[in-house]
C-alpha positions in Angstrom: 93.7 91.0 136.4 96.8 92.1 137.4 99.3 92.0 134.3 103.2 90.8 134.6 105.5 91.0 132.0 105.0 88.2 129.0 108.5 88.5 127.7 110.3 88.7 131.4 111.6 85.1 130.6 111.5 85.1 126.6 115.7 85.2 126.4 116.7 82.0 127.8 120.2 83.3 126.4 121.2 86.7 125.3 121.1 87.1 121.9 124.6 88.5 120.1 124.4 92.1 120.1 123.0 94.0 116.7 122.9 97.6 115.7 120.5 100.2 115.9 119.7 103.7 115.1 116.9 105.9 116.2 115.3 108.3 113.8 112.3 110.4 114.5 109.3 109.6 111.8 106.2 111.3 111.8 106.5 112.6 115.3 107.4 108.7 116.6 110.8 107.4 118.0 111.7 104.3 116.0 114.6 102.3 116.2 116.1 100.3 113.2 118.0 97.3 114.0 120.4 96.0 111.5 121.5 98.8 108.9 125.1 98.3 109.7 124.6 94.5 109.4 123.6 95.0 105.7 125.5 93.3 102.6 126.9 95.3 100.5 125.9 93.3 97.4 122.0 93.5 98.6 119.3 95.7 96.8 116.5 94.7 98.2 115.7 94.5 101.9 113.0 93.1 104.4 111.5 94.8 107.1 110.6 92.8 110.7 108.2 95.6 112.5 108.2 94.3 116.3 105.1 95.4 118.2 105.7 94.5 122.0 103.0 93.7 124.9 101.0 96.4 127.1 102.5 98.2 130.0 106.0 97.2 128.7 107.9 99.4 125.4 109.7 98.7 122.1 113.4 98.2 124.2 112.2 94.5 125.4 112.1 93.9 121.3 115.9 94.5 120.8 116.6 91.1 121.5 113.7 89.7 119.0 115.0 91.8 116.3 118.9 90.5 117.1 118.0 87.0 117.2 116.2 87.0 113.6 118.8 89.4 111.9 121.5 87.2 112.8 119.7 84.0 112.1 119.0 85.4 108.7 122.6 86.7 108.0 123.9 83.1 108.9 122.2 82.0 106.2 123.1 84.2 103.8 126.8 83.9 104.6 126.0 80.0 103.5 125.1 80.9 100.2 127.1 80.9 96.8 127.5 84.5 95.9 125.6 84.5 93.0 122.5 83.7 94.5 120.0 86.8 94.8 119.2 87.5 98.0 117.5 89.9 100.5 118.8 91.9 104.0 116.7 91.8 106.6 116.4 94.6 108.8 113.6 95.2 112.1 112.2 98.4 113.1 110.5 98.6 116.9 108.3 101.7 117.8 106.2 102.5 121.0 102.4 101.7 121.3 100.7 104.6 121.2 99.8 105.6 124.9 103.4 103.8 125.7 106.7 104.6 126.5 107.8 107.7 124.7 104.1 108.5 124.1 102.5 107.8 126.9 99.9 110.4 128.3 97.8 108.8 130.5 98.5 105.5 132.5 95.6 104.6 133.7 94.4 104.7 130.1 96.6 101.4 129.5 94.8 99.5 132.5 91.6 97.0 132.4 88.8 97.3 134.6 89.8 95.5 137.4 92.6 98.2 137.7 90.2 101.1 137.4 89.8 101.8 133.8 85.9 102.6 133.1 86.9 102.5 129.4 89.3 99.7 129.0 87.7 98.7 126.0 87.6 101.7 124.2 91.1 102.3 125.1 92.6 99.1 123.9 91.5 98.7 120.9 91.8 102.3 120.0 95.5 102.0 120.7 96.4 99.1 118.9 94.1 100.0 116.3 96.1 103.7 116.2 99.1 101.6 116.4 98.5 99.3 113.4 97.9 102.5 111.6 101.5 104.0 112.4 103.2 100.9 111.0 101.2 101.4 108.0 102.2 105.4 108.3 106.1 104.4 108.9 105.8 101.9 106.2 105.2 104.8 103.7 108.2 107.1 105.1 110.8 104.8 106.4 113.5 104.8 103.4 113.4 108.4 103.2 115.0 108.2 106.4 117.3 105.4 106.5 117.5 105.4 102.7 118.0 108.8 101.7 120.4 108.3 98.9 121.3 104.5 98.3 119.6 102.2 96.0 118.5 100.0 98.8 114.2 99.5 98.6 112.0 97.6 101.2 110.6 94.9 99.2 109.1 92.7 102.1 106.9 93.9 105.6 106.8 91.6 108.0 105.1 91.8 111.5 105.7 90.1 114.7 104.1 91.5 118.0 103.4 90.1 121.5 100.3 90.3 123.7 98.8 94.0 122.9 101.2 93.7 120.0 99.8 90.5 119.0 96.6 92.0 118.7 97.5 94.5 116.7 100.3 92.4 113.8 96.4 90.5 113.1 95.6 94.1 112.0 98.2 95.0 110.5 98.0 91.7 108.0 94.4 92.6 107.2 94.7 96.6 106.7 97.8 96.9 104.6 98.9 95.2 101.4 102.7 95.9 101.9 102.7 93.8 104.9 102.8 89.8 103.6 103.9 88.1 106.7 102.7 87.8 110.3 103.3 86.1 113.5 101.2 86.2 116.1 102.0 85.9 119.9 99.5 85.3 122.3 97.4 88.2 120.9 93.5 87.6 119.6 91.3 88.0 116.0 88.3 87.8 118.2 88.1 91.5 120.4 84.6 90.8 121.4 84.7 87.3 122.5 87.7 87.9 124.4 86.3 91.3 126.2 82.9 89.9 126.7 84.4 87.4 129.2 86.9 89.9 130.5 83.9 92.0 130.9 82.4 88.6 132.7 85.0 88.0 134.9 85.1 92.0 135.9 81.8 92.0 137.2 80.2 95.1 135.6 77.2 96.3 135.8 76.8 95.7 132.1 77.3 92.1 132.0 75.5 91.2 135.1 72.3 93.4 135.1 70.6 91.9 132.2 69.3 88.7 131.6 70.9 86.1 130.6 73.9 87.9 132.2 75.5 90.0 129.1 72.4 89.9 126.8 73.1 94.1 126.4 76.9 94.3 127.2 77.7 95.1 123.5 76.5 98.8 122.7 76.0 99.7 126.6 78.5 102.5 128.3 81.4 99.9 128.8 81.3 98.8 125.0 79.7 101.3 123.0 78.0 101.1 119.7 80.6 103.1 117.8 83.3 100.6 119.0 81.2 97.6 118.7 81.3 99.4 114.8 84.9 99.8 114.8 85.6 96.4 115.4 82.9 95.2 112.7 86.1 97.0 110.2 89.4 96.4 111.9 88.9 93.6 113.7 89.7 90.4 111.9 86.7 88.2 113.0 85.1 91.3 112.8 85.8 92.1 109.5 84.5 88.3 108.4 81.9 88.0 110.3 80.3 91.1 108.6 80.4 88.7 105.5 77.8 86.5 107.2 74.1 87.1 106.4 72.9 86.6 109.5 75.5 86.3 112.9 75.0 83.1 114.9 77.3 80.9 117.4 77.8 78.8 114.7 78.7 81.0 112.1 82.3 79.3 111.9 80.6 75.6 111.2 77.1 75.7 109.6 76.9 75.8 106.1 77.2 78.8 104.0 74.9 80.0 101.3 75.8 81.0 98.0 76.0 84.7 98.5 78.1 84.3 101.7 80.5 81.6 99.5 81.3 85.4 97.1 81.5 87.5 99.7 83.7 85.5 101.8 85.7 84.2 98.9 85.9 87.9 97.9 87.0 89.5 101.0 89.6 86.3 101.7 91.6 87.0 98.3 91.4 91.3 98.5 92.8 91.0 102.7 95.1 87.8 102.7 95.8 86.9 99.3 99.5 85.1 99.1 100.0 86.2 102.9 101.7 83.9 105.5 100.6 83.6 109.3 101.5 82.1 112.2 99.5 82.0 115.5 101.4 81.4 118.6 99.5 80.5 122.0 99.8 79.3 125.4 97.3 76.6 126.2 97.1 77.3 129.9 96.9 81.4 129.0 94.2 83.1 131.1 95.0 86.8 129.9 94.1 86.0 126.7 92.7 82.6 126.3 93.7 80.3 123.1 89.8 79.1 123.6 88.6 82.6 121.7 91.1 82.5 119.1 90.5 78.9 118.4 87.0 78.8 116.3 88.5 81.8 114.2 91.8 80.4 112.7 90.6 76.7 112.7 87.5 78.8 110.4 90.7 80.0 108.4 92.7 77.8 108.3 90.0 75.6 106.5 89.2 78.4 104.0 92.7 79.0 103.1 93.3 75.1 102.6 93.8 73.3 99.3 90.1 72.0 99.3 88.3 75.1 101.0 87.0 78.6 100.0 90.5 80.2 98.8 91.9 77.5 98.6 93.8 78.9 95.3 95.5 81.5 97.1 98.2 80.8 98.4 97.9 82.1 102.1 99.1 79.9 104.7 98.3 80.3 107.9 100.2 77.9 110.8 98.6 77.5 114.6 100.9 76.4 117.3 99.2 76.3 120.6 102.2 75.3 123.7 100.3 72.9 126.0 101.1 74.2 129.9 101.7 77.6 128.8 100.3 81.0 130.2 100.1 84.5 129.2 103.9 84.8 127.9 106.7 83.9 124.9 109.0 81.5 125.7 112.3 81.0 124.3 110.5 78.2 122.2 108.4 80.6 120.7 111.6 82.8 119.9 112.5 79.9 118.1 109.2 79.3 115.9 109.4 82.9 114.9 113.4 83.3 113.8 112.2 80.3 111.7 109.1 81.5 110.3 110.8 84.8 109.6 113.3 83.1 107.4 111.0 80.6 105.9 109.1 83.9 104.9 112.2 85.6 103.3 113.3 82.0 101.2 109.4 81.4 100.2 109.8 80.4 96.7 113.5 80.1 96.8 114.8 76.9 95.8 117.6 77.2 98.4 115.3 76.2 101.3 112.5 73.8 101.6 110.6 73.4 104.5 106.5 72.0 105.6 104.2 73.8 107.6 104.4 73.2 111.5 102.1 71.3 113.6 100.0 72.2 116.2 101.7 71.6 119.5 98.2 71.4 121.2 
């Protein structure tokens, strides 16, 4: 399962140059994009965190975070003057294990490449890297705002692949963080490791029967990680709600004490939040088919008519028919928009529908 780069064709066109600066925050080399960019009249600012794939590092994100900054400052330059309005500003780290901080290579590999702990090692770094956006979030404008009146109002998060799987964490974990989009990453870390775990052969899968009856708790996905994802995970995290766990936990009907619970736990984690899920349809990395019964599940909670349906979350699927394990310059486009649909949510500047599924 050998892994090319996702984002080796993303720029179809060079975005316009932006600027950046690199301060060093709780150990981590992170590079702001867009302070010099910033109105003079603006007091409030939004912050675009860009999380980028495995095996690659933050610098293929300096084109992401140029494209929406000057997207957004076009739009501002259309408006009168004495409409309120927020910079935007994007801030790119490594993953932990990756670029600046990597330690140990082998440690970023799956099984096919020779990883015996591939599972605990992904999850545990974009789990620890989730964590750091949450840990930059809280020391950022000490850094970059030591002295001017200028406060982060807005967190937004877009990540790729590896990144991807860690924004759906990053949306769950931390209240500060109100947007997120999505790029061919997973909610689902079991479902989509059980058939990488399948299609790896191990021992663990194919020495029981039915093939993979013991996988979760044995050596190559212990118990303590099967509990770690039953926390941070984000069908995880739901499925915990569930009084009993069964295939169709997503479809049957729910009791009363699952309705609270669930109702509950949609209102404390994505309460007002906005999401948007971007897939390939013909991805084999990490197939749309394990994401699938999770957001259609919430997508039909969050809707007018379902469980919090009151609470203003949205959450958008967009799955490219044809398309593999990568983000395409159309997917560059979905997210510069959803960015600024983010920032004008509730303006009455910009009015715009959710998307459709491109299934």
């Amino acid at each position: 399962m050998a892994a090319s780069d996702p984002m080796a064709n993303t720029y179809s066109v060079s975005p316009p140059t932006v600027s950046k600066k690199i301060f060093i925050i709780a150990g981590i080399l992170t590079t702001v994009y867009g302070l010099d960019e910033l109105n003079q009249s603006i007091k409030d600012v939004a912050c675009l965190w860009l999380l980028h794939p495995r095996l690659q590092t933050q610098a293929c994100m300096e084109p992401l975070a140029a494209a929406n900054i000057h997207e957004w400052n076009r739009r501002l330059q259309r408006r009168e003057k004495a409409k309120a309005s927020i910079g935007l500003i994007a801030v790119s780290l490594d993953h932990r294990n990756h670029g600046s901080r990597e330690v140990n290579n082998l440690a970023n590999e799956t099984w096919k490449s020779g990883n015996e702990r591939h599972a605990q090692d992904m999850f545990s770094i974009f789990h620890g890297t989730a964590v750091d956006v949450s840990l930059l979030i809280t020391h950022i404008s000490s850094y970059i705002f030591p002295t001017s009146k200028l406060v982060i109002t807005t967190n937004m998060v877009c990540g790729v692949s590896l990144g991807g799987h860690s924004a759906w964490q990053c949306i769950l974990n931390d209240a500060r963080i109100d947007t997120a989009i999505v790029v061919i990453g997973c909610p689902d870390y079991i479902s989509l490791m059980s058939d990488r775990a399948r299609l790896s052969k191990l021992d663990t899968w194919t020495s029981d029967t039915p093939p993979g009856s013991c996988f979760l708790g044995s050596k190559d996905f212990p118990q303590a990680l099967v509990d770690a994802v039953g926390k941070y995970d984000p069908a995880g995290r739901f499925m915990a709600q569930f009084e009993t766990r069964t295939n169709d936990n997503y479809t049957r009907a729910l009791s009363d004490r699952e309705k609270r619970k669930l109702i509950l736990a949609l209102n404390n984690l994505l309460r007002g939040k906005r999401i948007l899920n971007l897939a390939g349809g013909a991805d084999k990395m990490v197939p749309y088919k394990f994401t699938r019964p999770f957001i259609r599940w919430l997508k039909d909670a969050v809707a007018p008519s379902g469980l919090s349906g009151d609470g203003g979350t949205v959450v958008e699927d967009i799955v490219l028919d044809g398309i593999g394990h990568e983000m395409t310059p159309g997917m560059v486009k979905e997210v510069v928009q959803f960015v600024a649909e983010s920032l004008d949510k509730g303006s009455t500047i910009t009015k715009f529908l959710p998307r459709q599924s491109k299934i």
